[in-house]
Structures are given as structure tokens and as C-alpha cells.
C-alpha positions in Angstrom: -157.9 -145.0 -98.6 -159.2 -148.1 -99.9 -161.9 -150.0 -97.7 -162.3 -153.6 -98.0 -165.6 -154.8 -98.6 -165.1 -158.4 -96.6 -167.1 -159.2 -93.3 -165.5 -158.4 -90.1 -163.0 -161.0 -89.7 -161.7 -162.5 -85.6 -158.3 -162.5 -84.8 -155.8 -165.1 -84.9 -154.9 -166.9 -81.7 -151.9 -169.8 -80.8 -151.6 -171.6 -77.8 -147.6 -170.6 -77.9 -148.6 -166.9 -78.0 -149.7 -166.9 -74.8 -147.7 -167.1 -71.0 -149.1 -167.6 -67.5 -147.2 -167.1 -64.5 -148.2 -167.5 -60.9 -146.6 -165.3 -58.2 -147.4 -165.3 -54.6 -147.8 -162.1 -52.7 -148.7 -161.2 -49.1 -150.4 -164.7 -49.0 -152.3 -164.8 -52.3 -151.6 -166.6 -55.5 -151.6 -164.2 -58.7 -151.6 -165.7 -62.2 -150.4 -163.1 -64.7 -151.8 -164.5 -68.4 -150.5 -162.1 -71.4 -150.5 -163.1 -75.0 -151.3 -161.7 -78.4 -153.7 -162.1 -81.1 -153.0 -161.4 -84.7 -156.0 -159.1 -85.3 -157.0 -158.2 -89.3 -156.0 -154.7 -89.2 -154.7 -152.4 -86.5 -157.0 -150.4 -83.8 -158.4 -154.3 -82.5 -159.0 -154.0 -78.5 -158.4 -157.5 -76.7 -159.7 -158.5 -73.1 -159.3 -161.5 -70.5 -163.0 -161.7 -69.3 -164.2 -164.5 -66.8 -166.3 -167.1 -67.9 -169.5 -168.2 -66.2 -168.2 -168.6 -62.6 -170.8 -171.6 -61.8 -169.9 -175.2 -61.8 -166.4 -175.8 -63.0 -165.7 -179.4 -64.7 -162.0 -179.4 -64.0 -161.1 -177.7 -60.7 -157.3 -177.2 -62.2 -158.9 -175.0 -64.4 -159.1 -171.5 -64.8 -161.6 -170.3 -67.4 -161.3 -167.0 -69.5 -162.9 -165.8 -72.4 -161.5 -163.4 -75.3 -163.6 -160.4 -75.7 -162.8 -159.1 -78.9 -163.9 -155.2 -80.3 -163.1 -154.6 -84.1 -162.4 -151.2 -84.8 -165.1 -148.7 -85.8 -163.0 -147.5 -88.7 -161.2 -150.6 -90.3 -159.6 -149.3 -93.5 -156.9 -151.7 -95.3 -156.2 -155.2 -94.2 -153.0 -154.9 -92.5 -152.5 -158.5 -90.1 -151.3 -156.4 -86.6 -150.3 -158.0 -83.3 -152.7 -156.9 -80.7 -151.5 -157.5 -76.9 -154.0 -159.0 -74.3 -153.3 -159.4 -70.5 -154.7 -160.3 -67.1 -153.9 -160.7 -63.5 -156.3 -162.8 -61.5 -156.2 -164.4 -58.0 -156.7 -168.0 -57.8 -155.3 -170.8 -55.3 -155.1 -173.7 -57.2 -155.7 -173.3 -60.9 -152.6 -175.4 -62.7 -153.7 -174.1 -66.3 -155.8 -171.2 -68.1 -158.5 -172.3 -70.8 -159.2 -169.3 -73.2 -162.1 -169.6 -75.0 -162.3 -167.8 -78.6 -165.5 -167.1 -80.4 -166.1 -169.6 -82.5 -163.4 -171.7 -82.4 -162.1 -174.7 -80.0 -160.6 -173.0 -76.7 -156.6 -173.0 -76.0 -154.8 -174.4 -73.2 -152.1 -172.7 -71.3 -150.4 -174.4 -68.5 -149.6 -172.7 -65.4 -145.7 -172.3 -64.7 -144.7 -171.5 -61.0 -142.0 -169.9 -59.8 -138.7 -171.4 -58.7 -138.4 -173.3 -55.3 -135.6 -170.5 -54.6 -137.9 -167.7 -55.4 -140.9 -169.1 -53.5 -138.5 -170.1 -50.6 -137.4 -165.7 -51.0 -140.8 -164.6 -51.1 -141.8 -166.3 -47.7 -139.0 -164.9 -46.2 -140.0 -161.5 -47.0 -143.5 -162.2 -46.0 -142.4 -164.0 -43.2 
């Protein structure tokens, strides 16, 4: 097999690739972010990581980072979609910012779930 002799390369992110839902549970808020990166070639591994956990500048915000890990064996350029996903518990966040390395962050509203299903959920609780 032929190698290629580029640098590493970063995968490919979109805004529209990515989804977060929040779900409430036995009292807690869940917000379940998935997404995909188009990575240079397959065998990419993708992870929601938090970022710093100090001061946050916008309350509304929750702030993740990408953690990417090339492959050790990269052989031809092939573009691949590689899968990313996270659950985390937060009360109030009303979007996710991703940051990428190197490049300007994306922003990914928060969609709730339905009055109906809300109303159903307390009642199971309840």
C-alpha cells in the first residue's frame, strides 16, 4: 500500500453535523451532543472532552472540546466519517460550543423536548 507523505491533517467539522438534545430524568437535565467529523482516512478516534471548568463568559453555555487521535497506521487518504458523542448533566446550558484545534469553535443550540413529553416524563417521575 501506498503511504502518503503529507503532514497529519485534522478532521473536518460543520456546525449542521452535529445535534444536542436535552432529556430530563429522575430530576436531572441530560444533554446528549453527537455529530461527526470527516476525518482524512479511516481508524480517526473522536472525543467530547470538557473544557477548563473555571469562569464561564456566557452562563447559557456549555463548553466542549474535540480531542482528536490520528491513527498510528494512516495508509491512503480516504475522507471517512468518524462518529463523536456525549452525554453530560447540566441545568441550564441553552447551547454547546465545541472547540476544534485550530480553528474558530461551532455553535450548537440546545433543543428540548416537547411540552407533551416533558409534561409525560413528570408524570412518571411524579
Amino acid at each position: 500500500m501506498t503511504r502518503f507523505n503529507s503532514p497529519v491533517l485534522f478532521c473536518d467539522y460543520r456546525a449542521a453535523r452535529f445535534r444536542a438534545t436535552a432529556v430530563r430524568s429522575c430530576g436531572s437535565r441530560l444533554i446528549r451532543i453527537a455529530g461527526s467529523g470527516l476525518c482524512p482516512s479511516p481508524g480517526w478516534t473522536l472525543e467530547l472532552v470538557p473544557v477548563n471548568g473555571g469562569v464561564v463568559p456566557h452562563p447559557g453555555s456549555l463548553w466542549l472540546a474535540v480531542r482528536e487521535t490520528p491513527p498510528d497506521d494512516a495508509v491512503l487518504r480516504a475522507d471517512t466519517v468518524t462518529w463523536v458523542e456525549a452525554i453530560i448533566e447540566d441545568s441550564a446550558a441553552t447551547e454547546i460550543v465545541i472547540q476544534l484545534p485550530g480553528r474558530e469553535p461551532l455553535t450548537v443550540a440546545v433543543a428540548e423536548p416537547a411540552p407533551d413529553q416533558a409534561a409525560a416524563g413528570e408524570l412518571i417521575r411524579g
